[in-house]
C-alpha positions in Angstrom: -22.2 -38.4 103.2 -21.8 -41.9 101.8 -24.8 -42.8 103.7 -27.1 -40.4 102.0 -25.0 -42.1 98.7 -27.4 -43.7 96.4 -26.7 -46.4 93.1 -29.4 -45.3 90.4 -30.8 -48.7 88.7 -29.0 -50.7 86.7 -31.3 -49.5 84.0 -30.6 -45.9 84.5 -26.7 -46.5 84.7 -27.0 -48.1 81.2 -29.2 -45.6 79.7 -26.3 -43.4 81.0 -23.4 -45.6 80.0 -24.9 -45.6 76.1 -25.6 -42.0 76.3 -22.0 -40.9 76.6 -21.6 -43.3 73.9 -23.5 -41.7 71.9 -22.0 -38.4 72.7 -18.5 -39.7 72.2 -19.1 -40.7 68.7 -19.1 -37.2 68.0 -15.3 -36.5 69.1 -13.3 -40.1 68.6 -11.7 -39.4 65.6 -12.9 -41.6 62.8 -11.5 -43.9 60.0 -9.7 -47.0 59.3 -6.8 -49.1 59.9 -5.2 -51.2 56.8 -4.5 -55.1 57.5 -2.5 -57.8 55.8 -2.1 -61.7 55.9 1.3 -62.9 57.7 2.0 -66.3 58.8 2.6 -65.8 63.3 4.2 -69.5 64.6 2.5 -71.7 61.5 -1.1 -69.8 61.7 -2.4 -67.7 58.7 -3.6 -64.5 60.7 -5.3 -61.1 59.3 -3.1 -58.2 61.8 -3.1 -54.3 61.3 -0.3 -52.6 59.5 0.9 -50.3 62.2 0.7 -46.5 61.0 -1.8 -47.1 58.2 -5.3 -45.4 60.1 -6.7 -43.4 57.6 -8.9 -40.6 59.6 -12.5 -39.8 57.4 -14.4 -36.6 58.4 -17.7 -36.3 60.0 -20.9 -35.7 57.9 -22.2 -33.7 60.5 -25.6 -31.6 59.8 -29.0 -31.2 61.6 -31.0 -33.4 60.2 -27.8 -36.0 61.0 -28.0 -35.7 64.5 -31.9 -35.5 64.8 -32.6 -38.8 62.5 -29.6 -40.0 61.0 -29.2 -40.8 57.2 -26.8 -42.3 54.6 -23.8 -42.6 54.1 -21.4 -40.7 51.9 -18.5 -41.8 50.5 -15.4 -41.4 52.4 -17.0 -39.9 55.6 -18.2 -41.2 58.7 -21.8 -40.4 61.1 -22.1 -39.7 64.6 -25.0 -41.3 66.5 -27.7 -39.3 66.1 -31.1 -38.8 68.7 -32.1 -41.6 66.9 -29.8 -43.9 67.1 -29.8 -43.2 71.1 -33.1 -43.7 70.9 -33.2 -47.0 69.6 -30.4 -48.3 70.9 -31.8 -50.1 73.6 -34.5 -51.8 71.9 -31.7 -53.3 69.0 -29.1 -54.3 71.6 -32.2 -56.6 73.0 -33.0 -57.4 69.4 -29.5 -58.3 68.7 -29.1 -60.3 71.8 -32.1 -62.0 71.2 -30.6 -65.6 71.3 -28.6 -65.0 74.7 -31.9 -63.7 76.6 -33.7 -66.4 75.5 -31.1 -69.0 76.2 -30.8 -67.7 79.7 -34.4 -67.9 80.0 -34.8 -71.5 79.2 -31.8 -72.3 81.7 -34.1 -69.9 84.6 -36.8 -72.2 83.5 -35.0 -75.5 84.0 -33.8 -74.8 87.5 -37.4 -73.7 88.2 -38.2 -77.3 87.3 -35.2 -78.5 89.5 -35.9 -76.2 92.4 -39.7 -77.5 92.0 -38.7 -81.4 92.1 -36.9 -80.8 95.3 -33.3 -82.1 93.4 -31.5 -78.9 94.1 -32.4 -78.4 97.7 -32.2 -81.9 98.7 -29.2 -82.5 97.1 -27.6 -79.8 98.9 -29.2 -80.9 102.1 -27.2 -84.1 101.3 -24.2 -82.3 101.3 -24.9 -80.5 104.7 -25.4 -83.8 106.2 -22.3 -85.3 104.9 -19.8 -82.6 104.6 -21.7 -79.7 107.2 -18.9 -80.5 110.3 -16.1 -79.5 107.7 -17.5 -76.1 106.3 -14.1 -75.3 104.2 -14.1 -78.6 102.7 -17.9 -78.1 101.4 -16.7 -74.5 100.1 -13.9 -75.9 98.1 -16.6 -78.7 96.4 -19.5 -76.1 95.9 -16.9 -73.7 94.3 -15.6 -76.4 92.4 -18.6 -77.3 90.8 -20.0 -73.9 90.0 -16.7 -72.8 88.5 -16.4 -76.0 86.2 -19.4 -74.6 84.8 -18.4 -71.1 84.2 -15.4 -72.1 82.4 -16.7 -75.1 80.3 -20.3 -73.5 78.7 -19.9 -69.9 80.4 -22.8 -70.3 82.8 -22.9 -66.9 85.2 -26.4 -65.5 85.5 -27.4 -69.3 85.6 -26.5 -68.7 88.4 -28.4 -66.0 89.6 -31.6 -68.3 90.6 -29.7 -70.6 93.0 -28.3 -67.6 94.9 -31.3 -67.5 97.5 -29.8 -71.2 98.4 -26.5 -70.4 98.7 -27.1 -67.8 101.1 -28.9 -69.9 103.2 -26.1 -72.6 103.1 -23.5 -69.5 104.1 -26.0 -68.8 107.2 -26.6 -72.3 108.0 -22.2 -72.8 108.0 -21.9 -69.6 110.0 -20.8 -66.8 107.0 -22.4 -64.0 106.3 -24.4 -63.0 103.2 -21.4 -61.9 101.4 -19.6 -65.5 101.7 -23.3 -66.9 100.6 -23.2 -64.7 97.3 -19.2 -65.7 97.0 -20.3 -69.0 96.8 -21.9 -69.3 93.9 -20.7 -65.7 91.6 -17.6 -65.4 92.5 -16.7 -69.0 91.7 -18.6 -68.7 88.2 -17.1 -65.2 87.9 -13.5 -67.0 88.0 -13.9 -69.7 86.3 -15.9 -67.4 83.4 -12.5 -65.5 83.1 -10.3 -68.5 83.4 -11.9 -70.4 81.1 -11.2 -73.5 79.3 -13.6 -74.3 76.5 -16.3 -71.4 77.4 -17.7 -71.1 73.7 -18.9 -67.4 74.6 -15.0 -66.4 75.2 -12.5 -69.3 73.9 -14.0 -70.0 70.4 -15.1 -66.6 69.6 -11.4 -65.1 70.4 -9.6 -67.7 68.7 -11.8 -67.7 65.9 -11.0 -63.7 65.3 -7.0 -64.7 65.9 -7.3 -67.3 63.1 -6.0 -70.3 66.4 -7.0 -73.6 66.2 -10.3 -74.3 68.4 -9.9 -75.0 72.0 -5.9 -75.2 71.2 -4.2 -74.7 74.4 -6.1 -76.4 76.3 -3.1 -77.4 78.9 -1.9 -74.0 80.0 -5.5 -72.7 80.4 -6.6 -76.2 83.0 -3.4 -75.2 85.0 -4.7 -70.6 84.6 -8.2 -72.1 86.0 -6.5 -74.5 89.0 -4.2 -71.8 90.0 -7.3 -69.2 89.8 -9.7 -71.0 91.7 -6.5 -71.7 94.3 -6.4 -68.3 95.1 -10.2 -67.2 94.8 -11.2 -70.2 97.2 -8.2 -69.2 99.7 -9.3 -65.7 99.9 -13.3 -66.5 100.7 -12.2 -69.2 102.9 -9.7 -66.9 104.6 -12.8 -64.3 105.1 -14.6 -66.8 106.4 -12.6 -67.8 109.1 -12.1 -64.2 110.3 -15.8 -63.6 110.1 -16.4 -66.8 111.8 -13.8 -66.4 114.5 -14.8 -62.4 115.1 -18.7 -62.2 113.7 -18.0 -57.9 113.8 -15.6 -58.7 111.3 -18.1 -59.2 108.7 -18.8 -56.6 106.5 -22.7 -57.1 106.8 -22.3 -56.0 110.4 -26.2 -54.7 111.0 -27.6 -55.8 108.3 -31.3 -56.0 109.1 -32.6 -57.9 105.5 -34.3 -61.3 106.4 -32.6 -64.3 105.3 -33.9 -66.3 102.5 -36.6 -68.9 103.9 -34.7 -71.6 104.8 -36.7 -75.0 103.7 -34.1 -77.3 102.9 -35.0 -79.6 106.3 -38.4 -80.1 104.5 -36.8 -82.1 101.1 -34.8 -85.7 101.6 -32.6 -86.6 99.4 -34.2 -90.2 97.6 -33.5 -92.6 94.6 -35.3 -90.1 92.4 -33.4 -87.0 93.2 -30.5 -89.3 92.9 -31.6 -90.9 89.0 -33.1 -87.1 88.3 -29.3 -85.6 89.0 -27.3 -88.2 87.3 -29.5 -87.7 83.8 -29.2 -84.0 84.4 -25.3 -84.5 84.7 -25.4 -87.2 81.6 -27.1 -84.1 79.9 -25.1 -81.2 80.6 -22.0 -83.8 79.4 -23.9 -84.1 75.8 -24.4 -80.2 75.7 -20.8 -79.6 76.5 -19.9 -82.2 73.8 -22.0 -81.1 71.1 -20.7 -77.7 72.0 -16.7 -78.7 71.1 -17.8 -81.4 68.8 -20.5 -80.3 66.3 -20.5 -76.5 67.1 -23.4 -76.4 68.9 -24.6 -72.6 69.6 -27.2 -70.4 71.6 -30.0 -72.6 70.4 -28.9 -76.2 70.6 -27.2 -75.1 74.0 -31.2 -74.0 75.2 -32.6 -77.4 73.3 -30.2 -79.4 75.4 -30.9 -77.5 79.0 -35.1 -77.5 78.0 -34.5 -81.5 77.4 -32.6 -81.4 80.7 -35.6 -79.8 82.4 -38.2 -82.5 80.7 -36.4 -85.3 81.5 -36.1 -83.8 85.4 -39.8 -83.7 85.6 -40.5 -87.1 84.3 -37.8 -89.0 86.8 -39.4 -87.3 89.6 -42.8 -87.5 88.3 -43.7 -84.0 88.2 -46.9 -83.4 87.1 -47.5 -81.2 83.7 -49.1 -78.3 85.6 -46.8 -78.4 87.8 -44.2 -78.4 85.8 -45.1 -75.6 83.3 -45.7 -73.2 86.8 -42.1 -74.2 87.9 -41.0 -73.3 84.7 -42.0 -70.1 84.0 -41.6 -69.1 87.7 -37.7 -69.6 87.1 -38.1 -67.8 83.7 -39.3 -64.8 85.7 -36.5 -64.6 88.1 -34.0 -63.9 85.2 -35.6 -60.9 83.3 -34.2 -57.9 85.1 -30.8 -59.6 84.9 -30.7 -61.2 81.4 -32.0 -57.9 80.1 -29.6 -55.6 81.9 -26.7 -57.4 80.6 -28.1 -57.6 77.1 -28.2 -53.9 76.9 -24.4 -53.9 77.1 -24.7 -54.8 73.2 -25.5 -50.7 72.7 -22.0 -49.9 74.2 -19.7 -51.6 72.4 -17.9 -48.8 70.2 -16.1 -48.0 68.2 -15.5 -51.2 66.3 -17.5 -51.1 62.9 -18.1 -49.9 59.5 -20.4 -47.6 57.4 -23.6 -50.4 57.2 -23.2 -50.5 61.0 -21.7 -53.9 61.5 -18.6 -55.3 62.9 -16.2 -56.4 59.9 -12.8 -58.4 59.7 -11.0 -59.4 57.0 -10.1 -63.2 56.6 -11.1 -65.1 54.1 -9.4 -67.6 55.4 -12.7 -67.5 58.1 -14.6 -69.6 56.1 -12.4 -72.6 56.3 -13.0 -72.2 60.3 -15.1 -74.9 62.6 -18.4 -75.0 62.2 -18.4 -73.8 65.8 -16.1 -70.7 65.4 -18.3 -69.4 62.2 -21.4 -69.6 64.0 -20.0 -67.9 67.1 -18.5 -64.8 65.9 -21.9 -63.4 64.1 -23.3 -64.0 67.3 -21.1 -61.3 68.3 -20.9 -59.3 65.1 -24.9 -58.8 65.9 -23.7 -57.1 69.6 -21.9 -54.8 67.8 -25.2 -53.4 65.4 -26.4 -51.5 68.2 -25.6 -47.4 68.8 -22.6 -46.0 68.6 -20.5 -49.4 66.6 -20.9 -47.5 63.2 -19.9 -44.6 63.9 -16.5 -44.5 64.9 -13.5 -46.7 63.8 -14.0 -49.3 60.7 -11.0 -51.3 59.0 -12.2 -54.7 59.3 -13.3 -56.0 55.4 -15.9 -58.8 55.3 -16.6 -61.1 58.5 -19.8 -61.7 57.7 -18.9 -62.4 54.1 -16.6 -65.0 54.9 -19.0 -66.9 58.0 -21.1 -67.1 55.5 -19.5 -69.2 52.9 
């Protein structure tokens, strides 16, 4: 029976997923929670009175639920056809910034992929570390995960994967421990992170912390983390490697990625073009943390990363603009699948269908923390946020001063 079991599209399960949104905001009670200023460990912070929801009714009526409408006062809208409708195309509109950023970073590692940097590099590190495959695990995990948990890089990723799995082949893993290499470490360090603007500035912007303040007990979360992550691929790797049945890709009859890497030598330009690329992901992760640097100055830094890639290895401009939108293409199913989470998130918002805190003490935040959380106030514009639970006066108000 499980055989004969198949996964819709990842489209399909979305359209699905904001559906019974939509659906729900017809029977999650609506209303409002009061909230008050108290001073928690020497930090001003905006919390809910407990016991203070205030429920609204439902302006419920045909023309409601076919095309939406206004507002009254004191009552609250379900989603209506509409709003299903539409949600899609607004989640994309709202996330607008993050698809393109991802689609700059696909285009850079088309550039690097097209220079012969990425695989030669790694070809270098088959040479060098290939007789110890654990110890190249550990590095390669290492490095991916550093970047999930310092700018929040996962679908990055996603381009790179077709090499990893060819390293996993050539080190005697299956496809599984190929893919582990590369999203499971930036999975990890994505949750453990340590100054990932996407998670650790938005969520202490909204608990009124200080930016990037503990910064000690979340290095040793992310060490302990990856401890345990790398042990338990490294552990299936020596089953699968000892017993190859083991493997949970037992008859798997996909072809492996072409496997080119013997054709690319690691010189003095792949060298230079790797240490400017490093030098540049340093100066986005510093402007980042240092002058608040967001969705757009993050894809300004990664384009200039690409550029200066071409030039060390003298890449010429046709070939370069084909590299670069052939890595662009490789992350639109994925950039716009996760983009179309925005529709979901309910029930979080008010009446005008955005997401609102109160705080004025907001506006005194970094430069970095006010320009991240309307990022993700404009997530929460899509479907069913307005229709359910509001209580949060302002945030917008206050980023804005």
């Amino acid at each position: 029976m499980l055989e004969r079991l198949r996964v819709p599209h990842v489209f399909a399960l979305l359209t699905l997923i904001t559906a019974l949104a939509a659906i729900a905001t017809w029977f999650v009670p609506s209303g409002e929670y009061q909230r008050e200023k108290r001073t928690i460990h020497g930090h001003e912070r905006t919390v809910v009175v407990p016991g203070t929801f205030t429920p609204e009714p439902k302006a419920i009526s045909l023309v409601g639920a076919l095309i939406g409408g206004e507002f009254a006062d004191g009552t609250a809208r379900p989603a209506s056809l509409m709003d299903f409708l539409t949600a899609i195309p607004r989640g994309l509109e709202a996330s607008a910034d993050i698809i393109f950023f991802i689609f700059i970073i696909g285009g850079t590692f088309g550039i690097l992929q097209r220079t012969g940097t990425i695989p030669a590099a790694i070809r270098a590190l088959l040479d060098r570390f290939g007789h110890s495959a654990p110890l190249l695990t550990v590095l390669i995990m290492f490095v991916v995960a550093v970047g999930g948990s310092t700018l929040g890089m996962v679908e990055e990723f996603i381009p790179l994967v077709p090499v990893f799995l060819v390293i996993a082949n050539r080190m005697g893993y299956d496809r599984i421990y190929g893919l582990a290499l590369v999203l499971l470490a930036a999975q990890i360090g994505f949750a453990a992170a340590t100054t990932n603007p996407f998670t650790i500035n938005i969520a202490q912007g909204i608990a009124e912390l200080p930016i990037n303040s503990g910064i000690g007990l979340r290095l040793v979360f992310f060490v302990l983390a990856m401890t345990l992550t790398t042990g338990y691929v490294l552990r299936y790797g020596a089953r699968i490697r000892a017993d190859p049945d083991a493997s949970l890709m037992v008859g798997d009859s996909e072809p492996m990625p072409e496997d080119s890497l013997d054709a690319h030598t690691f010189s003095a330009r792949h060298r230079a073009s790797l240490l400017a690329c490093g030098l540049v992901f340093a100066l986005i992760l510093w402007g980042v943390q240092s002058f608040g640097w967001w969705m757009n100055d993050m894809a300004g830094g990664f384009f200039f990363m690409g550029l200066v890639a071409a030039a060390v290895c003298r890449l010429p401009l046709a070939e370069t603009t084909k590299a670069f939108v052939h890595g662009l293409e490789g992350m639109v199913v994925a950039r716009c699948a996760a983009s179309n989470l925005a529709v979901m998130r309910c029930p979080l918002s008010g009446k005008d269908g955005t997401y609102r805190c109160t705080g004025e003490s907001r506006s005194r935040a970094p430069r970095s923390t006010r320009r991240a959380i309307p990022t993700a106030v404009k997530s929460l514009d899509t479907l069913p946020t307005r229709n359910c639970v509001r209580g949060h006066a302002g945030i917008r108000r206050s980023m804005s001063a």
